[in-house]
C-alpha positions, -999 to 999 in steps of 0.1 A, spaced: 224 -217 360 249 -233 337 263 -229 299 292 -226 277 297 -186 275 306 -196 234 266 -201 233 257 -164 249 223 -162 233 215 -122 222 189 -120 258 203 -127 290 166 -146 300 175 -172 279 196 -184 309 167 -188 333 156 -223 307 174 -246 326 144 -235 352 122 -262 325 139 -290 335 159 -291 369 157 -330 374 176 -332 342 205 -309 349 214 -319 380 217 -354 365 232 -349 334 256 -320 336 293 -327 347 306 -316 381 336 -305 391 368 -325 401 375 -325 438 414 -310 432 397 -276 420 379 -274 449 411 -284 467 431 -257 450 406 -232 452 407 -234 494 448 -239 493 448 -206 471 420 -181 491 424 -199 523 384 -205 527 374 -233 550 356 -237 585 327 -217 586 344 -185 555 314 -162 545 306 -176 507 285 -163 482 270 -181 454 262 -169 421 235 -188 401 235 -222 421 219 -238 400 209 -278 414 234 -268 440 267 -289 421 295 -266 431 275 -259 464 280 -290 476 319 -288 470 318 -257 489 296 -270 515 321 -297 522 350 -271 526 332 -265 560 321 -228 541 293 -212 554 276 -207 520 252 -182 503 230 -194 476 214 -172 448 194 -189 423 169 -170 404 151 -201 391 123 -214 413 126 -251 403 160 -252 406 163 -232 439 138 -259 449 156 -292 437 189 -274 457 172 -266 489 164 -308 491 196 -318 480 217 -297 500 231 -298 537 248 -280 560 259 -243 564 242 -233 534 213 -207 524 196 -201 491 182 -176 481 161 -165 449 173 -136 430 192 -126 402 229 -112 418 218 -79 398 191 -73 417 198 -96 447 199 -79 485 230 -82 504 212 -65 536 253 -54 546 266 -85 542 301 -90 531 320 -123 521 355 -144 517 350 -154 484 324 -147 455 323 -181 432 301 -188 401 304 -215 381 293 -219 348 270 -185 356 287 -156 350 281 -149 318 247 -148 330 253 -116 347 256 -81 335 285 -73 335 278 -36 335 264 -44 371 281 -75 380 317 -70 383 316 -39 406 290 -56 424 313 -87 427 339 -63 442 312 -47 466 303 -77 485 338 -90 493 355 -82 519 393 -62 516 413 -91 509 385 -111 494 385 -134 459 366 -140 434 362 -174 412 350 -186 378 340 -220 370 337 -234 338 339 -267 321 350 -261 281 341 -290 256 372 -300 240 387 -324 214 419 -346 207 432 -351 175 423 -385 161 395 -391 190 360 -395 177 338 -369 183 303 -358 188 297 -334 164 318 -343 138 300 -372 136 265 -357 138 274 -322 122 248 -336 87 219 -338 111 223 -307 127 224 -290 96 194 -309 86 175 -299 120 184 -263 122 204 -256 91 229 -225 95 225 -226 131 261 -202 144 264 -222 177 272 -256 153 308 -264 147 338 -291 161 349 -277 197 386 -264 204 413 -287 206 425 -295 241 463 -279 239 448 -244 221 425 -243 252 453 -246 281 465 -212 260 444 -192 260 424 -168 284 397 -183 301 365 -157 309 380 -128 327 375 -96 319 369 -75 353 375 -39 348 414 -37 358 407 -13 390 388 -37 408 412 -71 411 443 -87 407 457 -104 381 437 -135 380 453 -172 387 441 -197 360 443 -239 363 425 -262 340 418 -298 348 406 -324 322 377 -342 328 357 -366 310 321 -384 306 311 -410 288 280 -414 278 259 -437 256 234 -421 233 207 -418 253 228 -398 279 243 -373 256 208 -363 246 201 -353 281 233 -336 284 227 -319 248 189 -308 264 203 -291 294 224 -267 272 213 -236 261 222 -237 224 200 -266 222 171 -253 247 167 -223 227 154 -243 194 117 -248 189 107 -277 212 96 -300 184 129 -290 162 153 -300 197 136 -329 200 135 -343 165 175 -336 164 181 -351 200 166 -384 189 185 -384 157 223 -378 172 210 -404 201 201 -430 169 232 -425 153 252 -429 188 236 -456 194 247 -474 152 275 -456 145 290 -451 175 289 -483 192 267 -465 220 294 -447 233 307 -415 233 339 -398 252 328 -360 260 361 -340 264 362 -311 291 388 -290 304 374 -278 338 387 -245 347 396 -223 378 399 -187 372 404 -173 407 416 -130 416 417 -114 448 401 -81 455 421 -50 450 421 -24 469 
């Protein structure tokens, strides 16, 4: 499971939609560059056959980075399509299993390194961080994923280009608006809010990435999200086609989608 934590809807469940439509995701959502994953091992140290957990796999995106680290690599996924789709696209050292990580059974087992990307804002975090701290061993980390949409000054962009139709579609709608600029995003804090007993100071690197989609493709990507999965199915899909329309005349067909990926890595205390 994947999502901006900005969108957070009010119920936790609304998480488990990216279940409706796994083929999708896995297509349309961004991955992650290859120099977080490379970080990430220079900074814990995992590699050959490190104890990994999972949090909310997803399609199995990060997985695959992990899986290629030489990690021996638990999965949790509590959606059944998605767990599904992952279990055929993945190989080597890796298990999945379905569960939520709240109620997920570690039967003893401890690990290296706890990572979730793009999921933990899934979790409750009245369960999830002492949980998190649980199931590592002394010594262990923990890291957070995310991708953040971002903009440059003077770049054309997405919404500001389409902010009239989604005013039209879902008028007042509170997850509408331009996203952050690029340079207030590499300053600020990024996610992490762990009680303070329970790790380090955390370890924070952003790396921009980009995709460039033509309308068509950035109403995929718009689907997968849950801001726009939790409309009514006949308002998301009226609005989809309309931004894909005005891509498509407006836009040349072509649209630059702005991320800062970001690492957000702390090792257990104590």
């Amino acid at each position: 499971m994947a999502d901006d934590p900005k969108t957070r809807p009010a119920q936790r469940d609304l998480g488990r939609v990216f279940n409706e439509v796994p083929d999708l995701y896995d297509r349309a959502r961004p991955g992650y560059p290859d120099a977080l994953f490379a970080d990430l091992a220079a900074i814990t140290g995992v590699g050959e056959r490190s104890p990994v957990l999972e949090v909310g796999c997803g399609t199995g995106q990060a997985t695959r980075s992990l899986a290629a680290l030489g990690c021996s690599v638990t999965a949790i996924e509590p959606g059944e399509k998605l767990a599904a789709l992952a279990s055929r696209r993945l190989s080597g050292d890796v298990t999945i299993e379905r569960s939520t990580f709240e109620e997920w059974d570690d039967h003893g087992r401890r690990f290296d390194l706890l990572l979730a990307a793009s999921s933990w804002h899934w979790v409750d975090p009245e369960i999830g961080w002492r949980r998190a701290h649980a199931v590592l061993r002394p010594g262990g980390w923990m890291a957070l994923l995310s991708h953040v949409v971002v903009r440059r000054p003077g770049e054309p962009e997405m919404y500001a280009e389409t902010a009239d139709l989604h005013e039209r579609f879902s008028p007042g709608n509170p997850g509408w608006g331009h996203p952050p600029l690029e340079d207030d995003v590499r300053t600020t804090a990024q996610g992490w809010d762990a009680p303070g007993d329970l790790f380090g100071p955390p370890l924070v690197r952003r790396y921009p990435t980009v995709q460039r989609l033509d309308g068509a493709g950035l109403a995929d990507l718009l689907g997968t999200t849950s801001l726009y999965r939790a409309l009514d199915p006949g308002v998301r899909e009226a609005l989809l086609d309309a931004v894909a329309e005005r891509v498509r005349t407006r836009m040349g067909d072509r649209v630059v989608r702005r991320y800062l990926s970001v690492l957000c890595v702390a090792q257990r205390a104590g």
